[in-house]
Every structure is written in C-alpha cells, then in structure tokens.
N, C-alpha and C positions, 0 to 999 in steps of 0.2 A: 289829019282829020281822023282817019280808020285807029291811029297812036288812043287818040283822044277816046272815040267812042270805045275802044275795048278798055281802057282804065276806068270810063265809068262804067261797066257793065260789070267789072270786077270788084269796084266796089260796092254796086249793087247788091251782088250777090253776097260779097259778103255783110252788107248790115240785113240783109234776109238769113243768114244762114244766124247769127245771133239772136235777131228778134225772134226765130223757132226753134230756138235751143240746138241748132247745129255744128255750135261753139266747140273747138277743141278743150282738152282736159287743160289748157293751160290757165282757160276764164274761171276755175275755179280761185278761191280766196289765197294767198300766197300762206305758207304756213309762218308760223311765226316763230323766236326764238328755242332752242333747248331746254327742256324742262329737265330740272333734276330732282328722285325722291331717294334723299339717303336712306337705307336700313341697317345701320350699324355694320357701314361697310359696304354690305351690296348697295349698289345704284340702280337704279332705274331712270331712264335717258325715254323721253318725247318729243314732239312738237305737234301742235295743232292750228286749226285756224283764229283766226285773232277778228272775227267778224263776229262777237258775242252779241246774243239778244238782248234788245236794252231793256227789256220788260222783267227780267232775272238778274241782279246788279250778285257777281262772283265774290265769294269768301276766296282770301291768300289760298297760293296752293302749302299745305302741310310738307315742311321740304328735309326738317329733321324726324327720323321716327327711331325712337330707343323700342326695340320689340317686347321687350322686356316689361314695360308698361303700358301696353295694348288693352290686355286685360281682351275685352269685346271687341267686336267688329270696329274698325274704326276709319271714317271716311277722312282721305287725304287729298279732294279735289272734286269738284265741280261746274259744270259750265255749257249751258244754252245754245244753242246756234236756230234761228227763223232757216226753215225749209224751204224756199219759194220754186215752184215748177219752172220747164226750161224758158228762155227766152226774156227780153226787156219784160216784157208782159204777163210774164208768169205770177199767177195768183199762187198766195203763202197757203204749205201744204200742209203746217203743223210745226212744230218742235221736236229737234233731238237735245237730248241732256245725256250726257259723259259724266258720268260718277269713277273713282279710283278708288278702291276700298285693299284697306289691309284687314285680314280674314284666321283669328287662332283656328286650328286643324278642331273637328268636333270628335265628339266622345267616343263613337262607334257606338251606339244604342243598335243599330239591328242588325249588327254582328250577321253579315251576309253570309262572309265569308269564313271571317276567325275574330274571334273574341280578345283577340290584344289592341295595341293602338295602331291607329291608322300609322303608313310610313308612307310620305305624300314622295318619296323617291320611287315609289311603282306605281305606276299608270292605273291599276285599278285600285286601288286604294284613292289616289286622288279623286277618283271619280266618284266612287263611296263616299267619301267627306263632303264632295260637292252637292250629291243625291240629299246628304245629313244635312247640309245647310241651308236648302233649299226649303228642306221642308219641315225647321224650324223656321225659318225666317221671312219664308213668302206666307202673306195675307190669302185670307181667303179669296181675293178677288185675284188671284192667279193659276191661271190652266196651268201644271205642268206633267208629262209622263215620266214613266217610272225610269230608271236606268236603260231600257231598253224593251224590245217590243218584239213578239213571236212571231214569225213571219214560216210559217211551216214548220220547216225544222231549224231554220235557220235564225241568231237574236241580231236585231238591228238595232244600232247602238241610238241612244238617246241626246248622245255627245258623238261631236267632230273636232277635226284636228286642224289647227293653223299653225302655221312655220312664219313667224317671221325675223329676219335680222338672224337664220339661223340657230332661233329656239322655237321647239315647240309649245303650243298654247292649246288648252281644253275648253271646249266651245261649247256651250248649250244655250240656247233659247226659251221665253217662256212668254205668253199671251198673258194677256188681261184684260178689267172691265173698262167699256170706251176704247175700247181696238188698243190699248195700251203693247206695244211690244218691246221685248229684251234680248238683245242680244251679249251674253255674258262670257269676257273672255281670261281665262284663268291660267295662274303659273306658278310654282312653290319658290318660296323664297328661301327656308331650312324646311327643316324637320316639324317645326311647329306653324309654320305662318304661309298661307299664298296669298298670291294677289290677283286682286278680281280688276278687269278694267271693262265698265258696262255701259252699254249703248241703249238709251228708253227711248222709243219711240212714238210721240204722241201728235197723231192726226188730228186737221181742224174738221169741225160736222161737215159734210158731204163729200168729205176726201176720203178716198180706196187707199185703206190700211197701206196694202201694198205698193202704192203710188210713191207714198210719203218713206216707206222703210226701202226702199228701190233708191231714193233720190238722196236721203238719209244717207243711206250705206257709201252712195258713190261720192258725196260733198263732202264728207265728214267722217264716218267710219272708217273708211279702207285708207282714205288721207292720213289719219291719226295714229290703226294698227301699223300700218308699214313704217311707223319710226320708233314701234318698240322696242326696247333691249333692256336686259339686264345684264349689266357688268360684277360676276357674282363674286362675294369673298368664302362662299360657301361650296359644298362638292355637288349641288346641287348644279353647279355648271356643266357638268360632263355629265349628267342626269339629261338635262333639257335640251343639250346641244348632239349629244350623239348618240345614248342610248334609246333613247323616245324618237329619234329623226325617222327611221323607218320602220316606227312600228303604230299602227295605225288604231283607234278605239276599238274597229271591227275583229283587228288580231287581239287584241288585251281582252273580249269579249269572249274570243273564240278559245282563247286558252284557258279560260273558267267557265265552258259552260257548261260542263258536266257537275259544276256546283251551282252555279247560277240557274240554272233550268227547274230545277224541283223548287228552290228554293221562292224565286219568284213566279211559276205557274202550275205550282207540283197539283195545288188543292185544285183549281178551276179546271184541270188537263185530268183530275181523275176520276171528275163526276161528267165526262165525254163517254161514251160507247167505247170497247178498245176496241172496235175497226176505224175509229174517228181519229185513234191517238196514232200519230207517226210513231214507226217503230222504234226508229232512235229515241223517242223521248221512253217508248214503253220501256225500254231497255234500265233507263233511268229510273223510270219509278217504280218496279218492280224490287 
C-alpha cells in the first residue's frame, strides 16, 4: 500500500513539474538530421529543430554555393519555430526565424583604421566590415550602436565572442520597431566572404520582449549554435580555431584604441572642459 501511494505521489509530481514548465532540458524538440552548406569546399555542418511553424511554409535549404557568383548578400536558409511559454499551458510567446546568409566583405568606406581592403583574418577588421554592413543594410527601423562605447577611459565593445565546436563566432545584436530583436552570429569563410547565421525575434502584443528572446534563445538558439562547424578548405581554419580562441573583442579593442578613440569620440570629447576629459584620452587628442 505505502509502494502504491509514493508512485502515485511521484507521479504526481511529476505531471506538476511539466504542466509549470519544470521539465528537464530533455522536453525540448529532438533536433533533427545534419545540415550541410557546401562553399566550394568549405562546409558547413548544423542541425535544428524540425517543429516548424505552419504559418511559414520553408523554401530548400541552398546546399551548393559557388562563391564566385554571390555577387550580393545571399540568403541560403530559412525557418520559423511558435515560442510557447513553459508548461502544457503555456500561451505562444511569439516567433523566432533563423535566416543563414552568405555575406561579400564591404568596401571599407570609413576607413577607421586604414584605407586598404578589409582582411576578415583579423578580428578587427572583421568587425569593421560587420559595423559596414550593418549600416548599409539595416532599415531605418533598426537601433544599433557604434562599434563600441566610452565607458570612462575605458571602450566597451559593441560585439562578443562565441566559441562553438571550437571556432570562434563574432556576436552583435540589434533591436527594432515592435520589440523586433536580432541576434547576429558571424564567421569568415575566405578572404572575401563570411557567414552570418541570425536569430529574429518577434514577440506576440502583451508579451515582454525579454520573455520571448529568454525562451527563444534557450528552445532554439543555443540548440542550433552549439552544432555549428565549419570544416574549412581554406587558412582561415587556423584563423578561427586557434589564433582568435583567446583573444577576446575587448583585447582586439584595446589593441586599437589609441586609433579608435579620436577617431570615433575625438570631436564630442573636445568640446568637454579639459578637466572633464580623462587624461589618457587628453593625451590622445592633443
């Protein structure tokens, strides 16, 4: 009898611990098959969830790409997933969409640093290009800061760093109209081409932005990042894998910012009082 009453109290408990979203990381959606995106040699290896929105019916994913005919930006994948909060009961919090875009390196128009081409094998250059493409290609209904932000004397970077599978990945985010949020994660593939793999996050009306890109990230983003890889035929593999492993945006920052500093705050830092301007920067603009 005493057998009987604790197996029902256990399982009790547990269809309480489900119906309040107390469910281990296992109730998430099983991922589905291996994705492969060829680039003329380099691969690129995924997997995701296979619970797609039916409200978004998915284009093939693009699985051959000659780089050579890119030309423009060009989208190689797409795909929807409903958000629903924890638990049986859980009201839908919104939609995430996974875009995968192949990306030519930009021009260098404001020549931050130096006036040649970008070389997406240094960390700040990649970042440069990313800054360039951003703001050729985000609408106006997109908030985003500059490369980085003054924080005393100190620049805090605008971009972070993700490792997964062993390669490093260049991370920025950027808001939009209707709580729209982006999570953008990037990786060079040569000399001329990176790839963006980007997370949108769009809330339903009286859902907290934050609820949605929380629940978002842990169903579906971080499921998805953790099975990137690129298997490269390029030198950019020992670029990703070991040169960039310990060095972090805040270091690639801090090893330019005796260039970066005037360039991006020199005019607004010299109409301050000089008792206002930290000395290191006086040092600089002088």
């Amino acid at each position: 009898m005493r057998l009987a009453q604790f197996l029902a109290v256990v399982i009790m408990v547990s269809l309480f611990s489900k119906a309040f979203g107390m469910a281990s990381a296992s109730s998430l959606p099983p991922l589905g098959a291996t994705r492969t995106i060829n680039f003329d040699g380099s691969k690129l290896t995924f997997s995701m969830p296979e619970n797609f929105s039916k409200e978004f019916p998915a284009e093939p994913i693009v699985e051959q790409v000659s780089l050579d005919d890119v030309g423009q930006s060009r989208l190689l994948a797409q795909r929807w997933w409903d958000i629903k909060g924890p638990g049986w009961f859980g009201r839908k919090l919104g939609l995430v969409m996974m875009r995968i875009n192949v990306i030519p390196v930009a021009e260098n128009s404001r020549q931050l640093l130096h006036r040649g081409k970008y070389d997406l094998s240094k960390r700040m250059d990649l970042i440069l290009a990313l800054d360039e493409q951003r703001r050729g290609s985000a609408s106006a209904s997109f908030d985003y800061s500059d490369i980085a932000i003054l924080l005393g004397e100190d620049l805090s970077p605008s971009y972070r760093d993700a490792v997964f599978n062993g390669q490093k990945w260049t991370v920025y985010a950027m808001d939009g109209d209707n709580n729209l949020h982006v999570d953008s994660f990037n990786i060079p593939i040569d000399q001329n081409y990176y790839l963006e793999v980007a997370f949108e996050y769009a809330p339903n009306n009286s859902v907290a932005p934050r609820q949605l890109i929380f629940k978002g990230r842990e169903d579906i983003t971080q499921v998805i990042t953790k099975t990137l890889h690129i298997d490269y035929e390029t030198s950019m593999r020992s670029v990703v894998e070991q040169d960039w492993i310990e060095q972090s945006t805040k270091d690639v920052m801090n090893a330019h910012e005796n260039l970066l500093i005037p360039k991006l705050f020199g005019d607004e830092l010299k109409r301050l009082p000089r008792n206002e301007i930290p000395a290191k920067l006086q040092k600089l603009l002088n």
